[in-house]
N, C-alpha and C positions, 0 to 999 in steps of 0.2 A: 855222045853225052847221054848218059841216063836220064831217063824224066824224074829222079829224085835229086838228080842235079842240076838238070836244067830251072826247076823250080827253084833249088838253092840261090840258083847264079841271081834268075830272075830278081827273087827277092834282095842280094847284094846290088845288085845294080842300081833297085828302085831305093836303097836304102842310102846307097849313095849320092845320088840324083837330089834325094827328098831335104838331106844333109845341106846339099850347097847351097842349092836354088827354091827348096819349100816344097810345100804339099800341092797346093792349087797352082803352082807354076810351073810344075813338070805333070807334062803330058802322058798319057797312054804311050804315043806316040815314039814321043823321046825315049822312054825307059827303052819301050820294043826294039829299038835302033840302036841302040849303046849295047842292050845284054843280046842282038842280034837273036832275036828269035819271032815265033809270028803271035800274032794274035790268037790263033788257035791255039798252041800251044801254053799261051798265058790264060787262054781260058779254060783250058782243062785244067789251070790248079786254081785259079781264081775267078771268080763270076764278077768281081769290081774290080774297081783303083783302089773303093773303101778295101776291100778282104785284102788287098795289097799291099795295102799300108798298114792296115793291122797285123801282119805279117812283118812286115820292114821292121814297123815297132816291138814288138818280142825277139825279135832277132837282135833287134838292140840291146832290146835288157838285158838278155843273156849275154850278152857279148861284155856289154859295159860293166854288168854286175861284176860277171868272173873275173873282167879284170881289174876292175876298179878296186877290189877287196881284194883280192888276191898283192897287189901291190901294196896296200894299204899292213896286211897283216903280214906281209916278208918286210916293211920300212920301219917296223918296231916293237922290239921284245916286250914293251908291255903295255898294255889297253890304253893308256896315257899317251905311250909313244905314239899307237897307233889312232889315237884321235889326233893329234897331232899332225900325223903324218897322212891324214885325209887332207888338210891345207895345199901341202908341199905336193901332191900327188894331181890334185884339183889346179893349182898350177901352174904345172907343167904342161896338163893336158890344154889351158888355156893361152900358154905359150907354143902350140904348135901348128903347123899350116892345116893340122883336120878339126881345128875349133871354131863349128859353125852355131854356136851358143848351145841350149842343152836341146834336143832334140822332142823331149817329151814337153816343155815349156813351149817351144817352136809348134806343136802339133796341138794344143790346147789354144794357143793363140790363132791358128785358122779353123780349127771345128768347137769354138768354144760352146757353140747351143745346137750345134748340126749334127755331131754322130755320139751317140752314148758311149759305144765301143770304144771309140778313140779315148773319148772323156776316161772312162775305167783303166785302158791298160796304162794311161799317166800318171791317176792317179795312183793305184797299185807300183808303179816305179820309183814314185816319191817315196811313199807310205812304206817300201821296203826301207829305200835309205835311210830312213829316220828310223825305224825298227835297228837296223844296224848301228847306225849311229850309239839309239837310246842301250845298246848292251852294248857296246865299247865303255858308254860312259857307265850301267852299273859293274861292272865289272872293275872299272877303273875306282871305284868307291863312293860316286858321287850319293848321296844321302838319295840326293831329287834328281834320279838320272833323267826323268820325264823332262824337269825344264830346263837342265843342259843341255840334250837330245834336240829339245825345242831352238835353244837359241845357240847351238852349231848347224842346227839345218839351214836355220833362215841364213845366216852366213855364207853357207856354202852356197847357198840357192841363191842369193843377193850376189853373193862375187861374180858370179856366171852369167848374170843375165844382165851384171853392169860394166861385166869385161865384152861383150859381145852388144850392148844395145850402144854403152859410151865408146866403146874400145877404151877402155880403160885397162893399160896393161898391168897398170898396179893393184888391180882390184882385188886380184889374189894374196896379195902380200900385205893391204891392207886388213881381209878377213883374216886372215892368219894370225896378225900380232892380235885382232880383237878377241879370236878364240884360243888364244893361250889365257889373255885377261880372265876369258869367262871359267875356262876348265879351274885355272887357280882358285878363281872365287869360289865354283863349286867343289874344287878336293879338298883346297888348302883353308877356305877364308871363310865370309861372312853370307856366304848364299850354302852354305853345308847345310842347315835347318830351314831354305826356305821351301815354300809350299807349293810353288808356282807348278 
């Protein structure tokens, strides 16, 4: 195994690990034992658990990003569809045995005042989605893409964190019919001119 792979693997492992079981309850240890490599060799690409996990975390984004938009933008011919079809895409991934809630909410919830780093790559993860979000919806015509943008994220971020804290397996399909309600109000109806 190359050392540009064995640090890959490292980081899959630990990102898997961090996914099930949390940040502060998977060990050094553990991850070492599962991606079978030594200490030494985790510390030549890493000097912490923090650099570790700041690593798991961008490996996520990227992983999630490309797929998450990529599915989103092949589920529907037009910005519309494709707001939309972030509901349906959201879940699915909420209906499948690797939905350990959202991962960057999970990591703000154990370093909420402890690591700046962490704090940042979360927030930058959200603050993409809702950049993405907020051009589906101008492009879909909304007058005030900013506060459609605004009230599909909470949505999406509300279904997620109340399908994994309640197990709530409807929570996706409850967001769902709510952000059809809001898209209509902002293309079609009485929030076109609002200011929000």
């Amino acid at each position: 195994m190359t050392q540009l792979s064995r640090r890959e693997h490292l980081v899959d492992t630990a990102l898997g690990l961090f996914q099930e079981s949390g940040f502060h309850s998977t060990g050094i240890d553990r991850i070492l034992n599962e991606a079978g490599v030594s200490k030494k060799t985790m510390y030549q690409h890493f000097h912490s658990k923090e650099e570790l996990i700041y690593a798991a975390l961008r490996k996520y984004d990227s992983t999630f990003r490309n797929y998450y938009m990529n599915m989103i933008e092949k589920s529907g011919r037009t910005p519309r569809e494709r707001l939309m079809a972030m509901f349906d895409i959201t879940d699915e991934w909420m209906h499948s045995d690797r939905f350990y809630g959202c991962i960057f909410i999970n990591a703000m919830g154990e370093y909420a005042q402890e690591d700046q780093t962490i704090r940042n790559i979360c927030k930058d993860f959200k603050h993409m989605l809702w950049r993405y979000i907020y051009k589906l919806s101008k492009e879909a015509g909304a007058d005030n893409p900013n506060g459609l943008a605004n009230e599909l994220h909470l949505l999406i971020e509300g279904a997620i964190v109340t399908a994994h804290v309640s197990q709530n397996v409807g929570a996706g399909e409850i967001a769902k019919r709510i952000g059809e309600r809001c898209i209509a109000a902002y293309l079609d109806g009485d929030k076109k001119q609002d200011s929000r």
